[in-house]
N, C-alpha and C positions, 0 to 999 in steps of 0.2 A: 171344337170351335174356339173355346176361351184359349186352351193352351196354342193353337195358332195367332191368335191379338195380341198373347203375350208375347210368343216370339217374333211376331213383325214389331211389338213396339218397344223389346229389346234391340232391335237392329237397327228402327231408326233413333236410338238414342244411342246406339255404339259410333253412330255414321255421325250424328251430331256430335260425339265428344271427341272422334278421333280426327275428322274432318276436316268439322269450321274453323277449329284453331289453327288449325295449316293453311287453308286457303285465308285467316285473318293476317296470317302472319306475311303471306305473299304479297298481300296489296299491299300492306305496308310496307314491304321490301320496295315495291314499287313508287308508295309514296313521299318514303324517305329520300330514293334516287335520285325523284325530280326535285325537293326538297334541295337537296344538298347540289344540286346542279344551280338554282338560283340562288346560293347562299354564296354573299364572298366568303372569301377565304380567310378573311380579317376577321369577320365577326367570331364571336365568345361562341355562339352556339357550335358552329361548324367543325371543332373534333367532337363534340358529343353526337352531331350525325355521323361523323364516318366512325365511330365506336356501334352506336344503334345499325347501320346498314351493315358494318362489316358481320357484324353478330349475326343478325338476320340472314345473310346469304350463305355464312356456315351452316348455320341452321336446315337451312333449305337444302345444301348441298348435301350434306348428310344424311337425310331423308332421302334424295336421290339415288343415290349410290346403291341404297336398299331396298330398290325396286326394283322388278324383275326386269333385266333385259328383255327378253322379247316384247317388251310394249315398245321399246323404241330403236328395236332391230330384228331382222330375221335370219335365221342360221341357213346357208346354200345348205343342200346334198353333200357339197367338200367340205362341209365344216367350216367355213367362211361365214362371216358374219355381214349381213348386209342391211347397211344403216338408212331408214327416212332421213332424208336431209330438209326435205320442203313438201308440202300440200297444198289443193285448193282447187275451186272452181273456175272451171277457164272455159269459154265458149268456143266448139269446136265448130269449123264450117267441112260438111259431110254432105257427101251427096247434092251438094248447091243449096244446102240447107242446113240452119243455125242447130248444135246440139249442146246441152250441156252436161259438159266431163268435170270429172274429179281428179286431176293430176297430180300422180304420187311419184317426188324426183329421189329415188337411191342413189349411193353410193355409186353404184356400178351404170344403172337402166332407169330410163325414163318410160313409165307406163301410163297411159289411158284407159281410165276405166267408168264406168255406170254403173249408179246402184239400182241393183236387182227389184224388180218389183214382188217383194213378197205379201203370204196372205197374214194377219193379224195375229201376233203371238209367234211368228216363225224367226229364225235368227236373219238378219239384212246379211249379204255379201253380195261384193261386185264383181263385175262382169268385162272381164278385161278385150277395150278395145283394141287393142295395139301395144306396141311394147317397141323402144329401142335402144340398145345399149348403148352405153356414152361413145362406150369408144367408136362403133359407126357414125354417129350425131353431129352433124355439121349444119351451121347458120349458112344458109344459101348469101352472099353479097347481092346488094340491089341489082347488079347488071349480072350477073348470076342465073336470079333468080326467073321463074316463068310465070306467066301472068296467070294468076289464079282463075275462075270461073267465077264469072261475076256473081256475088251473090245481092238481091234484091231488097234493096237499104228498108227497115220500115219509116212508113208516113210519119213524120213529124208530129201530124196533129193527134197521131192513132199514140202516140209514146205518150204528149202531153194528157190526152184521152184517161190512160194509164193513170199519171199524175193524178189527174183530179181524182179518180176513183180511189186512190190509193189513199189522198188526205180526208176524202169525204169516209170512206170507211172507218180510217182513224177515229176519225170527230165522233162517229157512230159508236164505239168501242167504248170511246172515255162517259161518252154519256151513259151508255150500259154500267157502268163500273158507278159511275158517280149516284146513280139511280139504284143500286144494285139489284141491278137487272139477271136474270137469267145465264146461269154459264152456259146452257146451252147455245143460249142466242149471241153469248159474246164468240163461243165457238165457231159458231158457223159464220158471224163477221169475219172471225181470221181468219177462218180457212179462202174465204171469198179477198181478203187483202193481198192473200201469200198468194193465190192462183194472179195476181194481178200484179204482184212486185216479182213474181217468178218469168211472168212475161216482158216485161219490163228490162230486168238482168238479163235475159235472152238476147231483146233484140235490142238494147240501146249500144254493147261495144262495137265500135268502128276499126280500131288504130290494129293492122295486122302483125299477127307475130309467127313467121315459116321458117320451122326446123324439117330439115330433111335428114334421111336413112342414106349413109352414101350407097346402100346396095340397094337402092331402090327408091321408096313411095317417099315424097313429099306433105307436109300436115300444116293445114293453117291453123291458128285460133282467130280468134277477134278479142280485145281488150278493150277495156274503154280507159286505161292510163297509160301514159308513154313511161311511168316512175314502175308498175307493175311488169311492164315488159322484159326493162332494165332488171328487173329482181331476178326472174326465171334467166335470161341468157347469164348474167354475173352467176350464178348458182349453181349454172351447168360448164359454166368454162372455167369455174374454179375447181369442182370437181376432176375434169378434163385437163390437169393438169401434172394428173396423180398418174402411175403408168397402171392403164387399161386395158383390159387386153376383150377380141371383142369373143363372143360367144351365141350360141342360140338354144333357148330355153325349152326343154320339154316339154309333153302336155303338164306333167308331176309335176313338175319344178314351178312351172307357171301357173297350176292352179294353185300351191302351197303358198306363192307370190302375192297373188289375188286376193287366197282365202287371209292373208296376214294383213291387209286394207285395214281391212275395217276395224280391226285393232289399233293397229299403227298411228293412224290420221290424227291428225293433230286441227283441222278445221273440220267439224263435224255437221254445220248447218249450212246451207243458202246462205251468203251475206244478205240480207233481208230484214227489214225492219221487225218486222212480224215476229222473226226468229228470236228475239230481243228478249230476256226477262223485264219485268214490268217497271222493277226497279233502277233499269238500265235510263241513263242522261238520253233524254229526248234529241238533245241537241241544239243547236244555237238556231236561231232565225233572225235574219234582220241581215246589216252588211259590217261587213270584216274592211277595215281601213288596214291597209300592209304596204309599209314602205319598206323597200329593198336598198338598203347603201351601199354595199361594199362586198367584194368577195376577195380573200385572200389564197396564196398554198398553191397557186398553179405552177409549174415548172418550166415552163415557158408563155411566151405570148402568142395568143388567140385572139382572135374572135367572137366573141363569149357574149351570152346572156341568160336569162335566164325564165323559166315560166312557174306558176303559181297553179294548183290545184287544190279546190275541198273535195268532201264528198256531200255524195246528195243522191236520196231515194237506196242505197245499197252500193253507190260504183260513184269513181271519180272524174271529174271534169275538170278542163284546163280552162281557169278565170281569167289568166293576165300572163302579159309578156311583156318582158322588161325591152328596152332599143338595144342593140347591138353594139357592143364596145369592143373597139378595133385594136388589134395589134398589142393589146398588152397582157400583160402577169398578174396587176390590180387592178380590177374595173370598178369605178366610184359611181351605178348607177344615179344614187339616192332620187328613188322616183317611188311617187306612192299612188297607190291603188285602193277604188272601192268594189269590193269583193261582193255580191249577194249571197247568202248563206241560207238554205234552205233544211235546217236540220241536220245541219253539219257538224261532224265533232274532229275533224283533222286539218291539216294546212301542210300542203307538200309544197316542198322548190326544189326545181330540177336545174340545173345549171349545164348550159349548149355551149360546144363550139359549133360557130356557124360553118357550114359548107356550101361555097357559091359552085362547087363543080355540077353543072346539071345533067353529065353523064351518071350521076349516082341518084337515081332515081327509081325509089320503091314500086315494082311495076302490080304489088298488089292494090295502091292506093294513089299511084302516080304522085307522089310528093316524096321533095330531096329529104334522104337523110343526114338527118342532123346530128353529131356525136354526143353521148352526154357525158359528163367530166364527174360530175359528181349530183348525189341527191340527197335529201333529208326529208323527216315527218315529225311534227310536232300534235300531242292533243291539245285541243281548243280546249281550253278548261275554264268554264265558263267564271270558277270565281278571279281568271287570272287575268282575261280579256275586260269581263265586263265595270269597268273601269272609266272613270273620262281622259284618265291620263297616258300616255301612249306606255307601252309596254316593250322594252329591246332584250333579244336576244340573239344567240349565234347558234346556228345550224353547222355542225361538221358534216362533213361528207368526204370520204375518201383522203383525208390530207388537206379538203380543201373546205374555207370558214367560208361562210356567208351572214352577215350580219345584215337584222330585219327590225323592224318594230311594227307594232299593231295597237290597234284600240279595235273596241265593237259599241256596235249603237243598236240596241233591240230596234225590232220591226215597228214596235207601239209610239219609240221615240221617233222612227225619223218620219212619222203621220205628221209630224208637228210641224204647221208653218209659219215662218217668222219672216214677217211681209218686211221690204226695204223701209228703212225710218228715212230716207234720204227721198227726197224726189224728182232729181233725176235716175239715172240708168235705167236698166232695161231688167236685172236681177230682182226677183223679187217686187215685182209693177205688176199692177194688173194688167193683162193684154190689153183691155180698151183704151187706157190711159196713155201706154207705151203706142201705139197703132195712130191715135188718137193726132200725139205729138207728132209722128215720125209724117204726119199724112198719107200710112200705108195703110193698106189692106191687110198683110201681113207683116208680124215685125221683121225689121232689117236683120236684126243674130240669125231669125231663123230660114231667111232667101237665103243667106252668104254662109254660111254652113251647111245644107242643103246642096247645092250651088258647086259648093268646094268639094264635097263626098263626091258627087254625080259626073264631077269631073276625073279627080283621080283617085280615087275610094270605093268604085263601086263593083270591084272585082277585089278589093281586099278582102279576103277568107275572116272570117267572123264577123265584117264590120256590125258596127252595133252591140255585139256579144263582145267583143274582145276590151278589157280596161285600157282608158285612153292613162298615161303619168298626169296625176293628179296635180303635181305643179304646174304642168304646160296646161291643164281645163284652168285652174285659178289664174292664169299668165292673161289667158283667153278671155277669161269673165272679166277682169279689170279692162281690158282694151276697152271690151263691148262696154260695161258701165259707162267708161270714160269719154266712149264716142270719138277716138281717138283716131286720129288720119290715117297712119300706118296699119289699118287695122288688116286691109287685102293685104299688104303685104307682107304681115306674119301667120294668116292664112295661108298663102300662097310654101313658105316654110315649114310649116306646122305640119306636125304626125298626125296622121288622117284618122287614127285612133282619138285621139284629144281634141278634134274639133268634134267627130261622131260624140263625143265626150262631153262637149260644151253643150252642143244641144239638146242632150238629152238633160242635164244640169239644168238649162233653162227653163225647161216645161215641168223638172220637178221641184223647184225651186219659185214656182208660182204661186202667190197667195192663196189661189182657189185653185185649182185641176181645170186644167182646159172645158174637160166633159161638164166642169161645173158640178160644187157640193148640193145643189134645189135635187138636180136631176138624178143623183146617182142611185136610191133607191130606185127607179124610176127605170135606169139601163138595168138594175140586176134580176126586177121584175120581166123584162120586155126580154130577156138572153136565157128568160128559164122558159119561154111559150115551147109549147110543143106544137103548135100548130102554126106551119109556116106565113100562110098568107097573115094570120094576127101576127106573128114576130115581125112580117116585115111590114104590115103598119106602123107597128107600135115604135121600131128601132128607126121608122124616118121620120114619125112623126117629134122623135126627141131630136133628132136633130134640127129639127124645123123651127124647134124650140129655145136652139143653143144664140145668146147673144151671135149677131154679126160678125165679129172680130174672131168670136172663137170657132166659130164655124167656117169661115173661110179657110181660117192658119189650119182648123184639122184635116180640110178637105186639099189643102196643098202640102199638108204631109203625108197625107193616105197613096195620095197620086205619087209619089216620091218613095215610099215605102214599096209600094207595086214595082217601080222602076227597080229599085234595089232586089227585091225576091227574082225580077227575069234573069238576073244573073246567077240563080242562085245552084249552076253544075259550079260557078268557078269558086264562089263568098261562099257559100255553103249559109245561106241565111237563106232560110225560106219565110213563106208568109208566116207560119207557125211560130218560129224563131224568134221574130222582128214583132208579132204580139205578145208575145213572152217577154219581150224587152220592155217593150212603148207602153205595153198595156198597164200597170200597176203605173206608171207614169202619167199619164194622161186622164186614168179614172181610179180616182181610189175616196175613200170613205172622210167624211170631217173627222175631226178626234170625237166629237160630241157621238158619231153615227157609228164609230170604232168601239165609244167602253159603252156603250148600252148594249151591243150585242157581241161581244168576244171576248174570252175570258183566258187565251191562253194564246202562246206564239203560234202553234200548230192550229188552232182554231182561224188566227186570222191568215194562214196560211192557204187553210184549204174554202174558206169559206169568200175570200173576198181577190183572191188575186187570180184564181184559176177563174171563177166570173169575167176580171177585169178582163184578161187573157181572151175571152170567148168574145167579150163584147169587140175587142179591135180587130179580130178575127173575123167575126160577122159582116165589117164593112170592108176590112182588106180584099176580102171572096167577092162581097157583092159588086156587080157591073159599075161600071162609072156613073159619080152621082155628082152631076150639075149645082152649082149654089142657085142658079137660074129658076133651073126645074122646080125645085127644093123649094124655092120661096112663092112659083108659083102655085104649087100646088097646098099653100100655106092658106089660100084662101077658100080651101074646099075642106077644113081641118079646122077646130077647135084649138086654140094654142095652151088652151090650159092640160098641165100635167097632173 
């Protein structure tokens, strides 16, 4: 027994010297990289970085060289050598139902595979779904292609559902940790996080991607990035360029293919927070300020703009799109964006030529495809954002620049409100004051933007999700201050993203939160009942409770908000959605109600905005609620909370 403790703690002291030095040496190859990418050119320091990286990547490459090939290739039958070029998790749609695959792209054949369930202590290998050689492998064209089998989108509220379980377990975890609580017990929280972020990755990608076998079967995945797509088809038509010849593999050949996976693979987890070593950047929380100016390097003139992605939860989502700039080779959007970030450590920007032909229409998702020109990804690197001064950089992509700037403002800071020192306008006024003056029931910004959506915005696909150009919301909020005549008239102009834009600025931009700072312990309690008939005393009776002015403007935004979700085959904004948005808007904590109970970004994460979320949820679902009603039954009710 002793001389076995000595030889495991020979090995891990072999693993520690011959190791750590190598993987210390890679970050830093890594950190110098970025390093020397922000550094001018002029400054003193900058040949002592390209001396330290150049050293480093020798280093590195050296070490390479003298590893065995077959970790990053496999030898055919002919003696051919066949190279991994790409890995990863892609969700396949199988049998009208979500699967998820591990796709391994070679040199030669693109396979689909599953890892095997094995029993504890047994070597893992997968189990190969499918297989198709490059040189058979054609992208089907939108009008091409055959309308897939619908598969059955999940409920919105069952995904957010997801969410909260996934932050609330988090919360659970770090307390375990902070307590130092049981490994076993933190155990069995991650395994319950991973079953929940595993579902989660399942079913939230939408955007489809169909390669077909020209001898035959057709294969969709689902992705949830259009930047991700892009990677896989570039990956396989740059291969496909090489001369291919096509072939069909044996059982031999293709189990020896299979059995070489699991060696090979170069992404070995679920993208999965859970997956995470502990020391791993939680990630940013709060909103990502991104202005977009300029893109250079195209070779002709287009139609061009461009979209903005983070990630969040494990998978990517599209935040922002820039307006369309017509006809030329430079497009100068300079249009800035506020991004929500919800543990996000990336920032993608995809760059489109628009396509108006509506004959090119994707018939797996019925939306025109759009070309992409070029992409880029940068890491959020929290000491590089967190900043009050904005931050520029250029993105390449293919030949072609895009220069951007950014700041971030944590979740903690943007709680803080800072009421108008002025006393006119409408920014920054208490609703009563503002209602008060105007002798409305509701203020004017928010009937005429309202008004404006409902007219030509209410089929626009994101509204409310999508970032309005932050210069045209500020263009918007001085009018309104100003009270100013032409105000319908640059309405009536205005990108229907940046008025949704304005008013949602307004309501967060209000001294106190419409829902009101008295009441808002008051909703978190009344949204945690479990017993229906008490939740729905308790959540009318706070409304019974809310000042006049605020109660009205909520209950002609709820009714407005409803209106918006019936359209929600064409906007894709469901009720879900649209509480996701409004809701951290409408009800969120004092600062005073904020540091007495949360001590970290991922705490006020899970703990105060997934509630908010539930609470505008609860009245979005429930039947139409009369202010009438409401006040009359205010006399069968105690008003105190």
């Amino acid at each position: 027994m002793e001389i076995l403790l000595i030889i495991r703690f020979c090995c891990n002291c072999t693993y520690a010297l011959l190791y750590k030095p190598i993987d210390r040496v890679t970050r830093s190859t890594l950190v110098l990289h970025d390093l020397l990418k922000h550094t001018p050119v002029d400054h003193p320091d900058y040949p002592l970085l390209q001396d330290a990286l150049r050293i480093s990547q020798n280093f590195l490459s050296s070490i390479n060289e003298d590893i065995d090939p077959r970790r990053t290739a496999v030898t055919t039958p002919k003696g051919e050598t066949r190279q991994l070029v790409k890995d990863g998790f892609l969700v396949e749609v199988s049998e009208s139902s979500r699967k998820l695959r591990h796709v391994f792209l070679f040199t030669d054949v693109l396979l689909c595979a599953k890892l095997k369930k094995t029993s504890a202590g047994k070597h893992q290998q997968y189990d190969c779904k499918w297989y198709i050689p490059l040189a058979d492998l054609v992208f089907p064209s939108p009008e091409e292609s055959e309308a897939s089998p619908q598969v059955q989108p999940f409920p919105d509220h069952e995904l957010e559902d997801m969410k909260m379980k996934i932050s609330t377990l988090k919360s659970e975890i770090q307390k375990e940790k902070a307590n130092k609580g049981q490994s076993r017990a933190i155990e069995r929280l991650k395994k319950k996080m991973f079953e929940n972020e595993f579902l989660l990755l399942l079913n939230s990608p939408t955007i489809p991607f169909r390669i077909h076998n020209r001898n035959g079967k057709s294969y969709l995945f689902l992705l949830s990035s259009d930047y991700e797509r892009s990677e896989w088809r570039e990956a396989i038509q740059k291969l496909q360029k090489k001369d291919l010849q096509a072939f069909v593999l044996s059982s031999v050949e293709l189990q020896v293919l299979t059995g070489s996976c699991f060696k090979l693979r170069t992404v070995h987890n679920i993208p999965v927070t859970s997956n995470k070593d502990d020391d791993e950047s939680p990630g940013l929380y709060g909103f990502l300020h991104v202005i977009v100016h300029s893109a250079k390097g195209f070779k002709q003139s287009a139609n061009l703009y461009c979209t903005l992605e983070v990630d969040s939860f494990g998978y990517f989502v599209s935040k922002a799109k820039t307006r369309v700039f017509r006809d030329t080779a430079e497009p100068k959007w300079d249009e800035e964006f506020e991004i929500e970030l919800e543990g996000s450590q990336s920032l993608r920007i995809l760059c489109y030529e628009k396509c108006y032909d509506k004959s090119k229409v994707n018939k797996d998702n019925n939306e025109i495809v759009d070309k992409i020109m070029g992409k880029g990804q940068i890491q959020l690197d929290p000491q590089t954002v967190e900043t009050k001064n904005w931050h520029t950089d250029v993105i390449e992509m293919n030949g072609i620049k895009v220069e951007f700037s950014m700041k971030f403002t944590s979740r903690d800071m943007s709680l803080k409100r800072t009421p108008s020192k002025k006393q006119t306008g409408v920014f920054g006024v208490k609703i009563s004051v503002v209602t008060k003056r105007e002798r409305s029931k509701v203020p004017y910004i928010v009937r005429q933007c309202v008004e404006e959506v409902e007219k030509r915005g209410i089929e626009e696909v994101g509204i409310y999700r999508i970032s309005g150009v932050a210069t045209d919301i500020q263009a918007l909020k001085a009018v309104f201050d100003a009270n100013n005549k032409d105000i319908l008239l640059m309405l009536s102009d205005m990108d229907i993203n940046a008025i949704a834009g304005t008013l949602k600025l307004y309501f967060r931009e209000l001294p106190e939160p419409l829902l009101t700072d008295r009441l808002y312990p008051a909703f978190m309690e009344g949204i945690a009942l479990s017993d229906p008939a008490a939740k729905e005393n308790c959540m009318m009776h706070l409304l019974r409770s809310l000042p006049d002015p605020n109660l009205i403007t909520f209950l002609f935004l709820l009714e407005h908000l409803k209106r918006v979700a019936d359209k929600e085959p064409v906007n894709k904004m469901s009720l879900h959605n649209l509480a996701t948005v409004f809701g951290p808007t409408l009800l969120r904590p004092s600062e005073v109600e904020s540091k007495a109970h949360l001590t970290s970004a991922a705490d006020i994460w899970s703990h105060d905005v997934m509630a908010q979320v539930q609470v505008l949820l609860y009245y979005l679902q429930h039947p139409p609620i009369s202010f009438a009603e409401l006040k009359r039954n205010t006399l069968y009710f105690s008003t105190d909370v």
